[in-house]
C-alpha positions in Angstrom: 0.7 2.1 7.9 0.0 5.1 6.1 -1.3 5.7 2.1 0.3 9.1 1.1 -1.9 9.4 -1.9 -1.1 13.0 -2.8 1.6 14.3 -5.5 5.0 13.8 -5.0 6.8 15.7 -7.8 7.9 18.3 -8.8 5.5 20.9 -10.0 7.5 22.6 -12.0 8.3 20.1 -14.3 6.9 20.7 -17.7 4.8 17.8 -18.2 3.7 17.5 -14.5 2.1 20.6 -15.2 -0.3 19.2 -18.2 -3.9 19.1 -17.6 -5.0 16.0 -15.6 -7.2 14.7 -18.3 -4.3 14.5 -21.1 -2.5 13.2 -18.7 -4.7 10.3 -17.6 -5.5 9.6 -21.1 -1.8 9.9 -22.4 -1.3 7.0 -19.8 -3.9 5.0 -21.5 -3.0 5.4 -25.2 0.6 4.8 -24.4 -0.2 1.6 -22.1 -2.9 -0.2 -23.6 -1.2 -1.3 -27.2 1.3 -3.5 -25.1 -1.4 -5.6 -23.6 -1.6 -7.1 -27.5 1.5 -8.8 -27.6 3.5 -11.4 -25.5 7.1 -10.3 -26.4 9.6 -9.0 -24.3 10.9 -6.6 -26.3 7.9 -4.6 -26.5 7.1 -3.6 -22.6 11.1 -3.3 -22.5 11.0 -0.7 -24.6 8.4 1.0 -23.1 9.8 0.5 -19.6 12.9 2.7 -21.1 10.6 5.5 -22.8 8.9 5.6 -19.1 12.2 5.8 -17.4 13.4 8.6 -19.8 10.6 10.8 -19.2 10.9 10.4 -15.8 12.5 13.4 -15.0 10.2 15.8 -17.1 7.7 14.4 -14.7 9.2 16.0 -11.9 9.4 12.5 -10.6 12.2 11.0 -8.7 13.4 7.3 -9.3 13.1 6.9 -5.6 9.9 7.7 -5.6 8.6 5.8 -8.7 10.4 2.4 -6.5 8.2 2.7 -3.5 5.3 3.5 -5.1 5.8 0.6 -7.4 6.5 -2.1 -4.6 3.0 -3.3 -4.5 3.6 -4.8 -8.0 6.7 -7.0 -6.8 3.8 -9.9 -5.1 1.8 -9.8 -8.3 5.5 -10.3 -10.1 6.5 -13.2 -7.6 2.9 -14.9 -8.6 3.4 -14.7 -11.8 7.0 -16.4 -11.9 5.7 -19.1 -9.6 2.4 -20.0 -11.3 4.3 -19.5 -14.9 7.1 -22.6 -13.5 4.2 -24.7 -12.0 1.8 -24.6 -14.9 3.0 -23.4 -18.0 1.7 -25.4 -20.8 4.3 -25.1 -23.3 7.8 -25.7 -21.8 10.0 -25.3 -24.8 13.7 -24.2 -24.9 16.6 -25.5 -22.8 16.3 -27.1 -19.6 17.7 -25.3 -16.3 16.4 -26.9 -13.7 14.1 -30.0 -13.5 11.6 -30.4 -9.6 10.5 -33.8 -10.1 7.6 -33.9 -12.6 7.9 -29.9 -13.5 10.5 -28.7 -15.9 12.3 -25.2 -15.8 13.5 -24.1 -19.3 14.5 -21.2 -20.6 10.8 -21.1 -22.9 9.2 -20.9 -19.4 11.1 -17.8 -17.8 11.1 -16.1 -20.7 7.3 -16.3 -20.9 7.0 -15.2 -17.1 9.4 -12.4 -17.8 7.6 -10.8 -20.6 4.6 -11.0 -18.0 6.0 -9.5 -15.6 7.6 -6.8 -18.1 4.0 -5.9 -19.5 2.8 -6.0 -16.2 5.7 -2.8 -14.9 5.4 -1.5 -18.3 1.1 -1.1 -17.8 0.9 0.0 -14.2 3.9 2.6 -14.4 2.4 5.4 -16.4 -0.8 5.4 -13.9 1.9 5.2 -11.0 3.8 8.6 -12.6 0.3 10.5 -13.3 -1.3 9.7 -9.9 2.3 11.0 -8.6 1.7 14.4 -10.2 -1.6 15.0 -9.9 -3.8 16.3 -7.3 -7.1 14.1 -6.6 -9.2 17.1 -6.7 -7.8 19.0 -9.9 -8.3 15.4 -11.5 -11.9 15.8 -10.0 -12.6 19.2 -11.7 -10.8 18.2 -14.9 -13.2 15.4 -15.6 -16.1 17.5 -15.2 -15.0 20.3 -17.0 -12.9 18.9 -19.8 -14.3 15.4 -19.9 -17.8 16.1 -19.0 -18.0 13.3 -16.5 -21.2 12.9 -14.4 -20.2 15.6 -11.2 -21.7 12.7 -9.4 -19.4 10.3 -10.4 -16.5 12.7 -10.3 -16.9 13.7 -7.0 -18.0 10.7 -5.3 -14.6 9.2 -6.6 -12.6 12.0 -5.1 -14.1 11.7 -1.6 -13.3 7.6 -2.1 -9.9 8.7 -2.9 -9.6 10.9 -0.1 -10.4 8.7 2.4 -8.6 5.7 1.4 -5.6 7.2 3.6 -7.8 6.2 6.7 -7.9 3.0 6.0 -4.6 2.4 6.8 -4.7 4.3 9.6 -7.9 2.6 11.0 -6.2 -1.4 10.2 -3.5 -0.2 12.6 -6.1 1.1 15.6 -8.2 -2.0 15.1 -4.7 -4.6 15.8 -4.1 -2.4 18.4 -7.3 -2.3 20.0 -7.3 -6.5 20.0 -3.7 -6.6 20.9 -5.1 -4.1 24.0 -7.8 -6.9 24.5 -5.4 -9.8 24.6 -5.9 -10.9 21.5 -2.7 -11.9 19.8 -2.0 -14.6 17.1 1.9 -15.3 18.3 3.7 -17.6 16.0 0.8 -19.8 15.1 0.2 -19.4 10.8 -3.2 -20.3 11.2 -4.5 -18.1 13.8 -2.8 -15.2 11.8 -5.1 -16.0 9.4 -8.3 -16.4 11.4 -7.1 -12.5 12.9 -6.5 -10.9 9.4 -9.8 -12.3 8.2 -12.1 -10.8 11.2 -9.5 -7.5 11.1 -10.6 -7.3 7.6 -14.2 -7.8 8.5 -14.2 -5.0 11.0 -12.3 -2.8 8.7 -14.3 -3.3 5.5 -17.8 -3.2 7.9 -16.3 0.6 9.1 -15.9 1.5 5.4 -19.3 0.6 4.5 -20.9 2.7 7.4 -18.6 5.7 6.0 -19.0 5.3 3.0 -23.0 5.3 3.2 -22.8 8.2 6.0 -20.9 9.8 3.3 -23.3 9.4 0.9 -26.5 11.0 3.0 -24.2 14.1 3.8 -23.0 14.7 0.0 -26.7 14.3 -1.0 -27.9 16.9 2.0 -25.5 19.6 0.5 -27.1 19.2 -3.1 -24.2 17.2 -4.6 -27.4 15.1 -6.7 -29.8 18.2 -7.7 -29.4 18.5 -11.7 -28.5 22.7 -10.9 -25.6 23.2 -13.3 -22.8 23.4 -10.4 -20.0 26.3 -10.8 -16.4 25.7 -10.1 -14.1 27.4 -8.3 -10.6 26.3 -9.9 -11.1 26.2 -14.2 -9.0 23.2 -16.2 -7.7 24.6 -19.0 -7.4 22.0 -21.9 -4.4 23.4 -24.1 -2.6 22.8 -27.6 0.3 21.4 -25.1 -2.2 18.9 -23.8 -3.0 17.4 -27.0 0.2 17.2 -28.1 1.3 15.2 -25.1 -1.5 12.8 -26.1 -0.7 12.4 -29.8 2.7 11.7 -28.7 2.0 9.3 -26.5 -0.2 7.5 -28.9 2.7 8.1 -31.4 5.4 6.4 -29.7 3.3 3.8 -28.2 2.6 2.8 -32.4 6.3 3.0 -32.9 7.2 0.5 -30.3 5.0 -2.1 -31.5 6.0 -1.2 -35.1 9.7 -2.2 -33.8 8.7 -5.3 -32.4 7.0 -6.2 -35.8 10.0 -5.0 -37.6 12.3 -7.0 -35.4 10.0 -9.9 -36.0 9.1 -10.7 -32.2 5.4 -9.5 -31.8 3.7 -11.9 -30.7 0.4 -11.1 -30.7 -2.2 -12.3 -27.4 -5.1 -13.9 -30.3 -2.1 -15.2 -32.5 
């Protein structure tokens, strides 16, 4: 298993080339309104403004699916755990399990969930699928004036969270080597995730804190202002992109008020 965490789009497209800060925080102002309401409506709109600029992201649909697949367990919990125990079970009945009632009030619920949920995650999907981990880097420090500590030390996480699928598949290898081999039995699958997981997360800690000592032997925690060698430009473009995203992420809630279907999350 491999995590290709590097951009996949097309450079040239004209908003894949904005700064990664007004990119990163055009993601934000456009996603966070939706968490405030419970309607449908809303994250279905925003799913369709996401899909629309899909293209001037350089980004295929392909793409944006496999990047995306992760989501569809979270999606599947939140259907089942919706239909087990959802408090308010209004609507018509479809289907009745014994003592737990499916109704239409209940799927609908679970599918505004589940909408919100695509419509959140999808605009940090698109930037981290146009952006480059270490202009990201430089554009925090420079145009957000983010600690370089923090910056950096991020960027080296991000890079080496490729190896760790990388190192999970020499570690079942290794005990498969040894002998060691769950077959067809559910619980001893369990028992050999949990002690592959032990040995992987026990790797990551020793290089993550050899790491550490190196990044602090080259300097990367003196308080000498540090120079860069690629400059992030912060243009009028950028901040337009954000006001428009914080623009069109007012006018869909405003349509869901109009339309009389916000439902807010503290109503």
């Amino acid at each position: 298993m491999t995590l290709a965490l590097q951009p996949v789009a097309d450079p040239a497209a004209p908003l894949a080339r904005r700064n990664p800060v007004a990119k990163v925080g055009a993601a934000l102002l456009f996603s966070l309104p939706l968490i405030s309401t419970l309607d449908p409506l809303t994250p279905a709109l925003a799913l369709l403004v996401e899909l629309l600029l899909l293209p001037f992201f350089g980004v295929r649909l392909g793409v944006l699916a496999r990047r995306a697949a992760p989501l569809m367990p979270a999606a599947a919990g939140i259907l089942v755990t919706m239909v087990l125990f959802a408090a308010e079970r209004d609507g018509a009945l479809l289907v009745s399990l014994g003592s737990i009632d499916v109704t239409t009030g209940v799927l609908a619920t679970a599918g505004a969930l589940i909408l919100r949920v695509f419509a959140v995650a999808l605009p940090g999907i698109v930037v981290f699928a146009t952006t480059d981990p270490t202009d990201l880097a430089d554009a925090l420090v420079q145009n957000a004036k983010a600690p370089a500590r923090f910056a950096i030390g991020a960027l080296a996480a991000f890079r080496l969270v490729p190896l760790l699928g990388e190192e999970w598949r020499s570690l079942s290898l290794a005990r498969r080597a040894r002998g060691i081999d769950a077959g067809r039995n559910p619980v001893a699958k369990m028992r050999l995730f949990g002690s592959t997981a032990f040995a992987l997360l026990v790797g990551a800690l020793r290089r993550g804190v050899r790491l550490a000592v190196a990044m602090d032997a080259r300097g990367f925690d003196s308080d000498v202002p540090r120079t860069h060698a690629r400059r992030q430009h912060f243009t009028l473009p950028d901040a337009i992109l954000l006001a428009v995203a914080l623009l069109t992420a007012i006018a869909i809630i405003a349509t869901s008020v109009a339309l009389d279907v916000f439902r807010p999350v503290t109503g």
